[in-house]
C-alpha positions in Angstrom: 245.2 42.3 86.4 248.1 39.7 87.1 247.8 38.5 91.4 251.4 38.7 90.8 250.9 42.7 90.2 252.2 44.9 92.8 250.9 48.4 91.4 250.3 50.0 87.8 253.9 50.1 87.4 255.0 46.7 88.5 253.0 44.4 86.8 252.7 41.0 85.7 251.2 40.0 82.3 248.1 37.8 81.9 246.7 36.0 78.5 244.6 38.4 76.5 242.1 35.7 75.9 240.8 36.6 79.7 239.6 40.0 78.2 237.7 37.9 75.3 236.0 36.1 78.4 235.2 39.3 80.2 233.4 40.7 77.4 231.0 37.9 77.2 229.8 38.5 81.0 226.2 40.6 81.1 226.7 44.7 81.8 230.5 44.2 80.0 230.5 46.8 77.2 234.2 46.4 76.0 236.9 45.1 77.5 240.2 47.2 76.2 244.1 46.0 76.8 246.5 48.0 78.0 250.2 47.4 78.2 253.1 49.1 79.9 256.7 48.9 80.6 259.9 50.9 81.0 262.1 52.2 78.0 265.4 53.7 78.1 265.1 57.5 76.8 268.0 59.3 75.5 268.1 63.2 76.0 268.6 65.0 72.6 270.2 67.9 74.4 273.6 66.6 75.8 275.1 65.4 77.5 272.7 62.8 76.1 272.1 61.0 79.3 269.5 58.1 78.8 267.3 57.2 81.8 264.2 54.9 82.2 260.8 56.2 81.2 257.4 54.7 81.8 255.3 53.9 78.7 251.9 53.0 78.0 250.4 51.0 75.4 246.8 50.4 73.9 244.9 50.0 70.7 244.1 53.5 69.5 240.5 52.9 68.7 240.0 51.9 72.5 238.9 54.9 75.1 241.8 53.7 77.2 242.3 57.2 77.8 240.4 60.4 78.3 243.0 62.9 78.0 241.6 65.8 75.6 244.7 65.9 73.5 244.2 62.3 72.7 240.4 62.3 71.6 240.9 64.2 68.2 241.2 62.2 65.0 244.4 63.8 64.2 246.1 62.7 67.2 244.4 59.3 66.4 246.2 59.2 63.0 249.1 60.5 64.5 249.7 57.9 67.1 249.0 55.3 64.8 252.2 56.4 63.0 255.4 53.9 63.4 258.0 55.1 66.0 255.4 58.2 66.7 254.9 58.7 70.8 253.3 61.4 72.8 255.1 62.7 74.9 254.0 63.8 78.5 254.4 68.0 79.2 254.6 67.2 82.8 257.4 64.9 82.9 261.1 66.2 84.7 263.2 68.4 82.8 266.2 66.2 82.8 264.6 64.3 80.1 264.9 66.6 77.4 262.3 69.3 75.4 258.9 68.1 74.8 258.0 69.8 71.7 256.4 68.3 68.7 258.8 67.2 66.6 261.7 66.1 68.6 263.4 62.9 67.3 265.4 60.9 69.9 265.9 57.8 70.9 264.3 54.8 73.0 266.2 51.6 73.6 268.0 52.4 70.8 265.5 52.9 67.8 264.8 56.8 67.1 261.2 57.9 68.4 259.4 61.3 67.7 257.2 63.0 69.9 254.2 63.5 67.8 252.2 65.3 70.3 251.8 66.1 74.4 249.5 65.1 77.0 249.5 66.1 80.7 249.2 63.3 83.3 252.5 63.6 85.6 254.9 60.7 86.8 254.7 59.4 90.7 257.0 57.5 92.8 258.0 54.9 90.1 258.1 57.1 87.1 259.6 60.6 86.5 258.1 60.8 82.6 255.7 59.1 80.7 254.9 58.0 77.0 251.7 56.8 75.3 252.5 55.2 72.2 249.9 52.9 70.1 250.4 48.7 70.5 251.7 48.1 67.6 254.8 50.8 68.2 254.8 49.0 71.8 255.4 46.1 70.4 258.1 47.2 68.0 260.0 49.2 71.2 259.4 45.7 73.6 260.2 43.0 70.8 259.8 40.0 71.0 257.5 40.4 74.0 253.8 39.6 72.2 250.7 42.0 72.2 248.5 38.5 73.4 250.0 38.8 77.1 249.0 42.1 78.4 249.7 43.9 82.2 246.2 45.5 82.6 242.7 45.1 81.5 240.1 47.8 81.3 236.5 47.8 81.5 233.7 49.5 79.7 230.3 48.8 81.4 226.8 49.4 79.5 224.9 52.6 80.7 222.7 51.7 84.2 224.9 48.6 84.8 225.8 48.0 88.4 229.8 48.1 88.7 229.7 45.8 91.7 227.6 43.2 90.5 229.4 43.1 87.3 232.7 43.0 89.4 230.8 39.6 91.5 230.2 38.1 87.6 233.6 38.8 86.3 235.3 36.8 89.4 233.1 34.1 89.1 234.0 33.7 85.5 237.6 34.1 84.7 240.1 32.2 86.3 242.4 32.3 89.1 245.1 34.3 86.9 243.3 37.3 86.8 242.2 39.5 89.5 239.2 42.2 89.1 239.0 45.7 90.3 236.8 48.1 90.5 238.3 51.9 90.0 238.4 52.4 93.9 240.1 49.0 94.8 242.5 49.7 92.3 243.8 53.0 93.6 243.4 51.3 97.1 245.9 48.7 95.7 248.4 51.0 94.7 247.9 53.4 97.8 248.3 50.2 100.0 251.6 48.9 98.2 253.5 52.3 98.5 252.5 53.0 102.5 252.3 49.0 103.4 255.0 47.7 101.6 258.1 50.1 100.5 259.9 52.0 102.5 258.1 55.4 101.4 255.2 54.6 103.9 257.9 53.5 107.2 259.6 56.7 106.4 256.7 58.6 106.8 255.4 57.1 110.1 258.0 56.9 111.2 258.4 60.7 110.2 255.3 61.0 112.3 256.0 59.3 115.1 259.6 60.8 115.6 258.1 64.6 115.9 255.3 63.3 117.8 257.7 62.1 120.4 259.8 65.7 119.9 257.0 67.9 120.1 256.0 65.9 123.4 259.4 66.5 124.4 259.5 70.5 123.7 256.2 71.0 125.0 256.8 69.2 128.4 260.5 71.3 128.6 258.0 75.0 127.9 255.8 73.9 130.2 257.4 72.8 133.1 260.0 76.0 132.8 257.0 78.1 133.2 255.3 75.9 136.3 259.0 76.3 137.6 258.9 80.0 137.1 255.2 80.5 138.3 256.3 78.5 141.4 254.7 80.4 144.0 252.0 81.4 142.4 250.8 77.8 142.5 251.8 77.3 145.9 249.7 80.4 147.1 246.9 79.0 145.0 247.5 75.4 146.9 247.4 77.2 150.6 244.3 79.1 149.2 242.5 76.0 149.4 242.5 75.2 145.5 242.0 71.2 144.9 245.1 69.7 142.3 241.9 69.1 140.1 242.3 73.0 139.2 245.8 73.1 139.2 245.7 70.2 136.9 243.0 72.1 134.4 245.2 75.5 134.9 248.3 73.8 133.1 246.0 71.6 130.7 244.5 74.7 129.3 247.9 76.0 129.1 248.7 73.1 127.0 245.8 73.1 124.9 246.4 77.0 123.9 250.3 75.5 122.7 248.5 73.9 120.6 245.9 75.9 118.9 249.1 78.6 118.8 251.6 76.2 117.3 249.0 74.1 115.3 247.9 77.9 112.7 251.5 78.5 111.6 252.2 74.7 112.0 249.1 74.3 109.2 250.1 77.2 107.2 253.9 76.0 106.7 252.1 72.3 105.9 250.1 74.5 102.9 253.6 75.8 101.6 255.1 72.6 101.7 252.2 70.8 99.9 252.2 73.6 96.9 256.0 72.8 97.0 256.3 69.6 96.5 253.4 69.3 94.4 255.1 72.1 91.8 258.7 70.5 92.3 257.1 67.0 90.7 255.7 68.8 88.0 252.0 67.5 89.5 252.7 64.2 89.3 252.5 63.7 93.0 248.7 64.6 94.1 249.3 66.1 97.1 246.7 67.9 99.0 245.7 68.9 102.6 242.0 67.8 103.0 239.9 67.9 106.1 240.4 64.5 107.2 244.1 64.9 107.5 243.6 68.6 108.8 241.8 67.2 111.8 243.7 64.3 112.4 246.7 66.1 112.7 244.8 69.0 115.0 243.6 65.9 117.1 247.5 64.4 117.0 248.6 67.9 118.2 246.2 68.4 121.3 247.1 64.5 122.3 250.6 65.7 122.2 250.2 68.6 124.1 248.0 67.4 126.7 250.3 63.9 127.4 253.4 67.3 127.7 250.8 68.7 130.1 249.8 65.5 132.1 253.3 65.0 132.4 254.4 68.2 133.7 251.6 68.9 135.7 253.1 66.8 138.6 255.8 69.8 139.8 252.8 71.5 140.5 250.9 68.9 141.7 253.7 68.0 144.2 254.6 71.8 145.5 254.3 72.4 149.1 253.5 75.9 150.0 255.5 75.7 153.5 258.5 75.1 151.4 258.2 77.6 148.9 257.4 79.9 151.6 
């Protein structure tokens, strides 16, 4: 891809002679173009409200894609048809049906969904198209099919993707950049935390009920050192060091924590199904176990800075006042 590139949906074109290149270099089995862009696609139902829809392009003998409604020969022939799209079953319902058949518009010039794929939109796109190149060209005119926004490709069976990758830079030019699969999605999943304001909202997100759940669990626990008052202080004349006291409240802490973190995780589960069903699955959200226990490990931090903090009223009691 373009260095200008940003993500898969804000790209830059490059000359299409770079792929020519590519599929000179040793291990390159095919290099394949694929273009994309944004089109403006009218509702058929009204009130015919038009909004912008993503749209992919590529040469329909290429495996660009390997979506199982696209492999068969028929959808082959049928893509291949002028003005013909497929449309994407997954996409928000506020852009009309998605059955076979439907003619709209797009930019003006009357498309028909030809067939359906499922692939799901994301933060830039709320519906997709796959259409062939040459109907990409027709719906982006005069924008030309030799400067293209993304490059896949193909590698011969056994070859080794990173030293192909090592080949490919050293060969093409300074206008192209090279991927592999994984620093491509790590390029995309940088750009939306690193540099939009999706990824501050969520820290800061974070770092606001961080500082709110220290907050809550300092105000529980020092009510109930408050309350329990002379039960520390009798503990303290006893003979009992502030190192016990100190591990009596932590342990209190640490059970606020395994008790708030089970519902906490449970709600977290509801949420993720939620927002995963209310973008149609375009947004693949999922609680793994790396984020499970990073946020078990945020929540016993939290709980045990709330503990360390209001510890010190019992730290500081003096059983010939309380008495």
């Amino acid at each position: 891809s373009s260095p200008e590139t940003l993500e898969i949906s804000t790209t830059s074109v490059f000359p299409r002679e770079r792929l020519y290149q590519a599929a000179g270099v040793p291990g390159v089995a095919r290099a394949m173009p694929l273009y994309s862009g944004y089109l403006l696609w009218r509702n058929p139902q009204p009130p015919h409200a038009s909004r912008a829809i993503f749209i992919y392009g590529y040469n329909i003998d290429d495996p660009v894609f390997t979506m199982p409604e696209l492999q068969s020969p028929a959808a082959k022939q049928t893509l291949k048809q002028p003005n013909v799209v497929y449309y994407d079953r997954l996409s928000r319902p506020e852009f009309g049906p998605s059955e076979v058949g439907t003619i709209t518009e797009a930019d003006a010039r009357q498309v028909t969904i030809g067939g359906n794929y499922s692939l799901g939109g994301g933060f830039s796109a709320d519906a997709t198209l796959i259409m062939s190149d040459q109907n990409f060209a027709r719906y982006l005119s005069p924008r030309p099919l030799d400067l293209i926004d993304t490059g896949l490709i193909q590698l011969e069976p056994g070859a080794n993707p990173e030293r192909v990758v090592k080949a490919l830079r050293q060969t093409l030019p300074s206008d192209v950049e090279v991927f592999t699969k994984a620093g491509i999605i790590n390029r995309d999943q940088t750009y939306w935390i690193a540099s939009t304001s999706i990824g501050f909202i969520f820290g800061l997100g974070v770092l606001v009920s961080f500082i709110v759940g220290i907050v809550i669990v300092y105000q529980i626990l020092y009510t109930d050192i408050r309350d329990h008052l002379p039960e520390y202080a009798t503990m303290k004349a006893m003979g009992y060091r502030n190192r016990y006291l100190f591990k009596v409240v932590l342990q209190e802490a640490l059970l606020l924590a395994v008790m708030g973190y089970i519902p906490g995780l449970m709600i977290a589960l509801g949420l993720y199904e939620f927002t995963r069903r209310a973008t149609a699955g375009g947004l693949p959200m999922a609680m793994d176990g790396g984020r499970t226990i990073f946020v078990l490990t945020l929540t016993v931090l939290m709980c045990s800075v709330s503990g360390m903090i209001s510890v010190r009223k019992a730290l500081s009691t003096d059983p010939a006042e309380v008495f």
